[in-house]
C-alpha positions as CSV (number, residue, x, y, z in Angstrom):
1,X,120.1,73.6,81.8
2,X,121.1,76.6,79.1
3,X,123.7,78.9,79.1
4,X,127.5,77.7,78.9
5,X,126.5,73.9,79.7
6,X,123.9,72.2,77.9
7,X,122.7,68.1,78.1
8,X,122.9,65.5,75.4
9,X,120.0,65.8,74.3
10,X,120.1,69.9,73.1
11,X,122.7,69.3,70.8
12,X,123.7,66.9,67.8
13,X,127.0,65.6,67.3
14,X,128.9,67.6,69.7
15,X,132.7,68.1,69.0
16,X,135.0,65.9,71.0
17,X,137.9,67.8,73.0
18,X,140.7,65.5,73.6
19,X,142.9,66.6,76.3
20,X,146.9,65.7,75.9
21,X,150.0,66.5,77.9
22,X,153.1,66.9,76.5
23,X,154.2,63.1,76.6
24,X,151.5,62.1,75.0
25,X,151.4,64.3,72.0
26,X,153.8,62.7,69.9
27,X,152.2,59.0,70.2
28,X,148.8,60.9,69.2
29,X,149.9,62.5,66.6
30,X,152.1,59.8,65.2
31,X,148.7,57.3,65.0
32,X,146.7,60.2,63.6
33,X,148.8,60.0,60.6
34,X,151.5,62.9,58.9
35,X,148.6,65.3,58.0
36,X,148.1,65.8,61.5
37,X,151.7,65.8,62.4
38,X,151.7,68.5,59.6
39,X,148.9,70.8,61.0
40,X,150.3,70.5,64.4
41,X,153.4,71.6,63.6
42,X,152.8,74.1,61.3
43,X,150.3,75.8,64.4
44,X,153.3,75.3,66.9
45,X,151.2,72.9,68.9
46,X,153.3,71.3,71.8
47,X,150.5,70.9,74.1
48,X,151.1,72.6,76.6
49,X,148.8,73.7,79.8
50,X,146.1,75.4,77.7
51,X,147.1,75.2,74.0
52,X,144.3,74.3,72.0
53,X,145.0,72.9,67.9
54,X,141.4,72.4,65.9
55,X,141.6,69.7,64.0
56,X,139.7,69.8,60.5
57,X,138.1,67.5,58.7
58,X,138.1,67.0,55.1
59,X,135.5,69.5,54.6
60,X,137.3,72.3,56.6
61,X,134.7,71.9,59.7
62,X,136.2,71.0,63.2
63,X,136.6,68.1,63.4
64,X,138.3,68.1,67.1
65,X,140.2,69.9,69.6
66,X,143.4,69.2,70.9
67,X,143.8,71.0,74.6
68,X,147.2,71.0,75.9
69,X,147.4,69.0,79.8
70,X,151.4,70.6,79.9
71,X,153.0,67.7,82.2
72,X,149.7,66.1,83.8
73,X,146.6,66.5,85.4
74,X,146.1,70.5,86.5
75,X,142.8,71.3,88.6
76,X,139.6,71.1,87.7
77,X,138.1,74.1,87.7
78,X,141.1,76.3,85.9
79,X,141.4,73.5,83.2
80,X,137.3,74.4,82.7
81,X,137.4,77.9,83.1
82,X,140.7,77.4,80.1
83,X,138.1,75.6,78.0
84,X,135.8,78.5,78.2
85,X,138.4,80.9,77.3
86,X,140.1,79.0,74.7
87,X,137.3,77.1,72.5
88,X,135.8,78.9,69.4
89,X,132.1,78.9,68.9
90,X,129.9,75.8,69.3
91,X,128.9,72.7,71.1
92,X,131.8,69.8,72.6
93,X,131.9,67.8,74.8
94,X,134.8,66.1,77.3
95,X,136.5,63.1,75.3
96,X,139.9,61.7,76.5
97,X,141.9,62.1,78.6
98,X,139.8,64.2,81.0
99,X,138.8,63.6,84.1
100,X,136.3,65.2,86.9
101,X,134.1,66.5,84.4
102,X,131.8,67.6,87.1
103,X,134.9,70.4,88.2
104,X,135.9,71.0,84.6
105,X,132.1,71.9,83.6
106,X,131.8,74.1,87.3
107,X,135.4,75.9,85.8
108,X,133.2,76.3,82.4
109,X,130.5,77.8,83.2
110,X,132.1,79.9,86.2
111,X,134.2,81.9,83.6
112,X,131.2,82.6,81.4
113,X,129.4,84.6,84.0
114,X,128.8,88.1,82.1
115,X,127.1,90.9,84.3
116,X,124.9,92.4,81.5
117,X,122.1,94.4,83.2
118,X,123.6,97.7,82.1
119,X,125.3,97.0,79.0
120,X,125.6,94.6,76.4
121,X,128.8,91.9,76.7
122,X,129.4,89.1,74.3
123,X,128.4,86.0,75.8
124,X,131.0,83.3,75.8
125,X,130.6,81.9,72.5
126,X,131.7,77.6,73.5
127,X,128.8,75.4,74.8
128,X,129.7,72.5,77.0
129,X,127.8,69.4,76.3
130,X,127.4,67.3,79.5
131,X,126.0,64.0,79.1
132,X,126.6,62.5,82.9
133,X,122.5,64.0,83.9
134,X,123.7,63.9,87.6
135,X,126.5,66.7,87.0
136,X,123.9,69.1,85.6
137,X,121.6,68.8,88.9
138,X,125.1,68.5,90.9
139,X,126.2,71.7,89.7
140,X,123.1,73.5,89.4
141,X,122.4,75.0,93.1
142,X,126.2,76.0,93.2
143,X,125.8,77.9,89.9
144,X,121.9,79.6,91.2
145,X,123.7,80.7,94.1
146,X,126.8,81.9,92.4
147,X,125.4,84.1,89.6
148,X,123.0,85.4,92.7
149,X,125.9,86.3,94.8
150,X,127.6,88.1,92.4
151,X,124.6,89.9,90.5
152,X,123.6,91.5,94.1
153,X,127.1,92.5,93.8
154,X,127.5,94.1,90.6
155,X,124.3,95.5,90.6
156,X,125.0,99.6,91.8
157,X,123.6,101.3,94.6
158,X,121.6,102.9,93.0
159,X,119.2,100.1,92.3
160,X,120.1,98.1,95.1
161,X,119.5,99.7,98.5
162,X,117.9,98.6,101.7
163,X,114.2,98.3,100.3
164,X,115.5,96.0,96.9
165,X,117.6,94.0,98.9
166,X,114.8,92.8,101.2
167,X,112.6,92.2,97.7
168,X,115.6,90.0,96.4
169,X,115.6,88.0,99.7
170,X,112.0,87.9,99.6
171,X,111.5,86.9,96.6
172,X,114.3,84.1,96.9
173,X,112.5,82.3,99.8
174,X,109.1,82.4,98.5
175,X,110.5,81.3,95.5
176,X,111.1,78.1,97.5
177,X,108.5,77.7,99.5
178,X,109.8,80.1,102.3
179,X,109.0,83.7,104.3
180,X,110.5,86.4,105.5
181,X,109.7,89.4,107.8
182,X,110.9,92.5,107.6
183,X,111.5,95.0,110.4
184,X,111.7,98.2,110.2
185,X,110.4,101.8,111.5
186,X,110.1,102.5,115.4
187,X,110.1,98.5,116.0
188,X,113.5,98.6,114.5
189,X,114.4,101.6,116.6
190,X,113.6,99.7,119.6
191,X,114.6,96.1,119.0
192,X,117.9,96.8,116.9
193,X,119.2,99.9,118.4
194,X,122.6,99.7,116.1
195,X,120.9,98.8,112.7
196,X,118.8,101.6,113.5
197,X,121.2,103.8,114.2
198,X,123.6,103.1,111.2
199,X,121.3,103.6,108.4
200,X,119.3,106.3,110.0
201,X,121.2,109.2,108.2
202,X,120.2,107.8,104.7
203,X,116.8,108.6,103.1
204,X,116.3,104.9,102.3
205,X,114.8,103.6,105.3
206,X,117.2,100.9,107.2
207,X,115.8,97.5,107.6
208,X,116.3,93.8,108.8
209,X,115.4,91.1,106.9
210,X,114.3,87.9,108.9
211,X,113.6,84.9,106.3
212,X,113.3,81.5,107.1
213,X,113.2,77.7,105.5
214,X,112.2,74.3,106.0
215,X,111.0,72.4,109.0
216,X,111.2,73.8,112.4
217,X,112.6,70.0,113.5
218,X,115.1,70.0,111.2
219,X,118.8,71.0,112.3
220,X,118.9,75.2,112.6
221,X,121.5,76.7,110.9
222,X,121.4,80.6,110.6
223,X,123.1,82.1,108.2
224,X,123.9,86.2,108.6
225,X,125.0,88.8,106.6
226,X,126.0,92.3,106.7
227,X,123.6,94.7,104.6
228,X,125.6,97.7,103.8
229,X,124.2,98.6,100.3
230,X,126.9,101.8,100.2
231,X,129.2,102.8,102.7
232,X,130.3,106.7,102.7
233,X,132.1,106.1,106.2
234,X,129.5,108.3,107.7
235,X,130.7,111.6,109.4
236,X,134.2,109.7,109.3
237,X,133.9,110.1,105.5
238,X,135.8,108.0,103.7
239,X,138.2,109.7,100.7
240,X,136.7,109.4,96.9
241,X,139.5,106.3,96.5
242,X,137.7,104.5,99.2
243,X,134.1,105.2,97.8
244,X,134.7,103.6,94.8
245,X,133.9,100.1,95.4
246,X,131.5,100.9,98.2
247,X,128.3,99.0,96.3
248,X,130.4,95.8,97.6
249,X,129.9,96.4,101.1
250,X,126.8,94.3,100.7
251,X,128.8,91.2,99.6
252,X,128.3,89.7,103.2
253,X,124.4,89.8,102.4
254,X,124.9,88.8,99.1
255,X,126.8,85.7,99.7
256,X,125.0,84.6,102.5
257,X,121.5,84.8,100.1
258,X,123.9,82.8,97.7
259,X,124.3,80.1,100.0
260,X,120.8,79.8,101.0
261,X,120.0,79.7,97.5
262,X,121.6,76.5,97.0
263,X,120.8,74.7,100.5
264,X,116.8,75.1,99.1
265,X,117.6,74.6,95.7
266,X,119.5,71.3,96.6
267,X,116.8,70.9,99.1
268,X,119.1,70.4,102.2
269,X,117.3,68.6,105.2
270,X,117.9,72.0,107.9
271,X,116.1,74.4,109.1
272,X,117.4,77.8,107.4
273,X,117.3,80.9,108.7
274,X,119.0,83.8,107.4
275,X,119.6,87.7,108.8
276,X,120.0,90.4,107.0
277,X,120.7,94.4,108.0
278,X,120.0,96.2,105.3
279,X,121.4,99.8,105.7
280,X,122.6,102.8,103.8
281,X,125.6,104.6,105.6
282,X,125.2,108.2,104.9
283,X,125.6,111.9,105.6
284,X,123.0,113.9,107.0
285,X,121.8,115.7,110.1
286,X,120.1,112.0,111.6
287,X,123.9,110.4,110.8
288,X,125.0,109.2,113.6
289,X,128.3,110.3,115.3
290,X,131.8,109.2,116.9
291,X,131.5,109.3,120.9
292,X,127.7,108.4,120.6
293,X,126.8,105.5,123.1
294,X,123.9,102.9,121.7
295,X,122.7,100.2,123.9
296,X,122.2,96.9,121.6
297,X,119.8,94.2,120.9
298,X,121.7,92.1,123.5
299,X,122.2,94.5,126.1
300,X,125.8,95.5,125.7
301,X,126.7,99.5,125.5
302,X,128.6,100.3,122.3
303,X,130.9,103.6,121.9
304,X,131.5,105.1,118.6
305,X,134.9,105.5,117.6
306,X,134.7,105.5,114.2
307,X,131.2,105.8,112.0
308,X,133.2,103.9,109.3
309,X,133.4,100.9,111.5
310,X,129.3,100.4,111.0
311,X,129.5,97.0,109.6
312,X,129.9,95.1,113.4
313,X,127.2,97.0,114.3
314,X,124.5,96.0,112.1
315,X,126.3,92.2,112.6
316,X,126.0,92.8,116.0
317,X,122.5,93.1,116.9
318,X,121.4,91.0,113.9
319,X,124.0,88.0,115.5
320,X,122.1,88.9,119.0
321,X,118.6,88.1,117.0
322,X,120.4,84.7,115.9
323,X,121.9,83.6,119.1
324,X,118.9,83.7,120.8
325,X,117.3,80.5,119.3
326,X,120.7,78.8,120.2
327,X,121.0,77.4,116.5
328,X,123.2,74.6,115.7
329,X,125.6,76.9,113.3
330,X,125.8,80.1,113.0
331,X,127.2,81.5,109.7
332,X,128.0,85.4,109.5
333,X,129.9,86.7,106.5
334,X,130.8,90.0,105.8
335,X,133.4,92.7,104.0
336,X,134.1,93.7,107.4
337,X,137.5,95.2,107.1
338,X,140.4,96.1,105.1
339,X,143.0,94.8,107.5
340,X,142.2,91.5,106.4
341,X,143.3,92.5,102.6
342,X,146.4,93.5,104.0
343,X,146.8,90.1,105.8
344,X,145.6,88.1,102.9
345,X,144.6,89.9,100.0
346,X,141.5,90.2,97.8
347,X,141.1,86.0,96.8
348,X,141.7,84.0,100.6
349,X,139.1,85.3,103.3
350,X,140.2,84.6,106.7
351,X,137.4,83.1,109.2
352,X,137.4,82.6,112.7
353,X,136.0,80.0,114.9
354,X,136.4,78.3,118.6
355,X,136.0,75.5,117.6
356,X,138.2,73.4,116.0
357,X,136.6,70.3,114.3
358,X,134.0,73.2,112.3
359,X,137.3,75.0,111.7
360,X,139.0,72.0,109.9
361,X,136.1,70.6,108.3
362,X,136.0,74.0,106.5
363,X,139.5,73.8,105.7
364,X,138.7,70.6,104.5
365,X,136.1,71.7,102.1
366,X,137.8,74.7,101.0
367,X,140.4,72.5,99.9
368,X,138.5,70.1,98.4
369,X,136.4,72.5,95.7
370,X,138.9,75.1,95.2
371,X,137.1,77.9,97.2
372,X,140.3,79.3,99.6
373,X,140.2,80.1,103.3
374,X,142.3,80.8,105.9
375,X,141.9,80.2,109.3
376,X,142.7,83.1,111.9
377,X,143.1,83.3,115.7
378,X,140.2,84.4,118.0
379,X,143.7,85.9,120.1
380,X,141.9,86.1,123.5
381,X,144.7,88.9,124.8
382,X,143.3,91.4,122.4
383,X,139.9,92.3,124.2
384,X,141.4,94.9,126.0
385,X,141.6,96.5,122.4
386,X,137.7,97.1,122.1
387,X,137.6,98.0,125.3
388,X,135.8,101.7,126.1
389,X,135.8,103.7,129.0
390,X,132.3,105.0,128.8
391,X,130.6,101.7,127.4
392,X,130.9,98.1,127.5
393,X,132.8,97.8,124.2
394,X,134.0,100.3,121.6
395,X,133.3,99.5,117.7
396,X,137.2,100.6,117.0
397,X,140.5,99.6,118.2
398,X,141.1,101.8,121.1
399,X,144.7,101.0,121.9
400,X,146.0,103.8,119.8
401,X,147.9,101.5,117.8
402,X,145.4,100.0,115.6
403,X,146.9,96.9,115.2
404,X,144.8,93.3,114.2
405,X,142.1,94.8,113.0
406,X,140.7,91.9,111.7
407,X,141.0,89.6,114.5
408,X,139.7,92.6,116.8
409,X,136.4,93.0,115.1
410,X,135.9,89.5,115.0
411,X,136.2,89.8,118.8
412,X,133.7,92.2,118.9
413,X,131.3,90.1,117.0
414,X,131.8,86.9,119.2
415,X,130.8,89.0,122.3
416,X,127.0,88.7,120.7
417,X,126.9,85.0,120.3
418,X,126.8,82.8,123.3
419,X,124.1,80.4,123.2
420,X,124.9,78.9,119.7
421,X,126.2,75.2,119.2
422,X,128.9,76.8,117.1
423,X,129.6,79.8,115.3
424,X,131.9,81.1,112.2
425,X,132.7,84.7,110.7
426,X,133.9,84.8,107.1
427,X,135.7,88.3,106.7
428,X,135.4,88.5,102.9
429,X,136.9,91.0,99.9
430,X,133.6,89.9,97.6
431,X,135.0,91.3,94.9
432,X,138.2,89.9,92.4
433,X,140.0,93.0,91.4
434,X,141.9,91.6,88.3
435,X,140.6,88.7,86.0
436,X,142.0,84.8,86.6
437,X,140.9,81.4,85.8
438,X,137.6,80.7,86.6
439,X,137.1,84.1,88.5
440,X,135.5,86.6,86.7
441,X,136.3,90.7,87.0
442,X,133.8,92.1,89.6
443,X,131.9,91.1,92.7
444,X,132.7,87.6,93.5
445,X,130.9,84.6,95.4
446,X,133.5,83.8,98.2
447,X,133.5,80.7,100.6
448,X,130.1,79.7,99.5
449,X,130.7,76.7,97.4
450,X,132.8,75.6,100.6
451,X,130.2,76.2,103.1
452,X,127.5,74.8,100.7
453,X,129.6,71.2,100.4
454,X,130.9,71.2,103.9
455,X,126.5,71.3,104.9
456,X,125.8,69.1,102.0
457,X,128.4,66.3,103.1
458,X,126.8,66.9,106.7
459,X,123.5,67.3,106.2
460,X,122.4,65.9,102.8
């Protein structure tokens, strides 16, 4: 593996990192003798959470590095993603007092993602030298799927609409061995009434992508993800403000392609199927229009209240395409709405599930690699919100208040999937607005690396 974390055997003499906290400094510096005490004092070196002191040797090369543990043990992937931020240039490696070097390395190499497709960044100059071989295979699916997720992301609408979107997915499963179908034209029309009908007023023909792994007796999980490659809000136009971000709205897709990344890559014992609508919502004379009344893939009328609600309607027919196989699991993930970034703000998506042991075995997980979720209530009593008078179900809140708009659209979603051994929707931000720890400034792989170890641990 290149990049921020290298094996053993790329490198020569890698230089050692010994982590300290604050109660241990003096003891070190004490048996490394009074030039040390010296150099440490004369940098202000006190060790604390992050402080890094390069030690010299007696040719003015570094000899080591001194990272400051504060008052104990801090987590994992922050004390990696410090590393990254805080070594100079060249190769080291882990020494004392570390430990989970697999989470440290995961931190490193997290915070050296650089988007550079458009313009040139400065790679992170520090290597990380891993010598366990097991952490580098570990961590290897969870880093493919990451940098996917997150280059589908940043990349702008302009190169990334309906038609590349497919070719990415494409090209991920045969990559490994898989297929996928795409739909589109007057068989989309017919079979996905709502996909259809969302990305019919953009020139860029709206699709489904249909791509599937591994052997039909395996256990079916279906992973599904909402498409929007650029939302305008239709004829309910969103303001400039609310444009800005729009190439996002595909960060549903994107993460979902993520995560299938690494169940093939690890080479998961499932059958994977993932479901993608790939749409552009836009402005034109073929937009479609608040009050219209579509019929979906499962039968259901849907009333228009708002084009800028599109993204349960793609979901929506493309869950109704999942649920009919009755799959073990079904996945869907999705930048659905901005109610839940009111709730819970950009870094702890909320999901919602029925059932309760999948809904703690993901808190587990989330818990357990650092990836933060939040479960929310599937509050039965707000139906009567997406109720319509016309239809069987509006797209909008129609109680006038517009109140739990989160959990509402989640309702709306679960009315598609009935047959399914369970299901789960992730309402995610896919995005981190403002630079911390291991998360990197733009689109962002969320709930992924939980989903990925809560199948690994089950299936693996």
């Amino acid at each position: 593996m290149h990049g921020p974390l290298i094996s053993a055997e790329e490198t020569v003499n890698p230089i050692p990192v010994v982590a300290l906290s604050t109660s241990e400094l003096e003891a070190h510096l004490e048996a490394a003798g009074p030039v040390a005490q010296a150099w440490a004092k004369a940098q202000e070196f006190e060790a604390a959470f992050g402080d890094t002191l390069v030690m010299p040797n007696e040719a003015g090369e570094i000899a080591t590095v001194l990272f400051g543990y504060g008052s104990g043990q801090k987590d994992a992937l922050e004390t990696g993603a410090t590393l990254n931020k805080k070594l100079p240039a060249g190769a080291f490696e882990l020494s004392k007092g570390f430990e989970d070097h697999a989470g440290i390395a995961l931190g490193f190499s997290l915070a050296a993602y650089r988007f550079d497709a458009y313009k040139k960044v400065p790679a992170a100059k520090a290597q990380l030298v891993i010598s366990e071989a097991g952490i580098l295979e570990e961590l290897a699916p969870v880093l493919a799927g990451t940098r996917l997720a997150k280059d589908l992301i940043n990349t702008p609408a302009n190169d990334m609409g309906p038609e590349e979107l497919a070719a990415a997915a494409s090209q991920l499963f045969e990559d490994h061995g898989g297929a996928a179908k795409i739909i589109m034209g007057d068989v989309l029309e017919n079979e996905f009434p709502l996909v259809h009908a969302v990305g019919n007023g953009s020139d860029r023909a709206p699709r489904l992508i249909d791509a599937t792994w591994g052997k039909d007796t395996a256990p079916k999980i279906t992973l599904v993800g909402k498409g929007v490659i650029f939302d305008s809000g239709g004829l309910d136009v969103k303001p400039a403000a609310g444009m800005i971000l729009m190439k996002k709205d595909m960060g549903g897709a994107a993460n979902v392609l993520g995560l299938a990344a690494m169940i093939m890559k690890a080479e998961l014992p499932i059958r994977l199927r993932v479901i993608v609508p790939a749409v552009e919502n836009a402005i034109s004379g073929r937009a479609f229009r608040p009050s219209d009344i579509f019929t979906s893939r499962k039968g259901l009328s849907v009333e228009i209240g708002n084009t800028d609600a599109e993204g349960r309607l793609v979901l929506a027919d493309a869950l109704a395409l999942a649920d009919e196989e009755s799959p073990e699991l079904i996945i869907d993930m999705a930048t659905l709405t901005g109610a839940a970034r009111v709730a819970l703000g950009p870094d702890l998506p909320p999901y919602y599930t029925d059932d309760e042991e999948l809904a703690e075995t993901i808190a587990v997980h989330s818990e357990a690699v650092n990836d933060p979720l939040w479960r929310m209530p599937l509050w039965k009593p707000y139906k009567k919100y997406i109720t319509s008078k016309t239809a069987d179900l509006a797209n909008i809140n129609t109680s006038g208040a517009g109140f739990a708009g989160s959990v509402t659209a989640a309702l709306f979603l679960q009315r598609f999937v009935e047959n399914a051994g369970s299901w789960v929707h992730l309402d995610i931000y896919g995005w981190t607005p403002i630079e911390k720890d291991f998360r990197t400034h733009g689109g962002e792989a969320q709930a992924i690396r939980a989903l990925f170890d809560m199948l690994k641990t089950r299936f693996g």
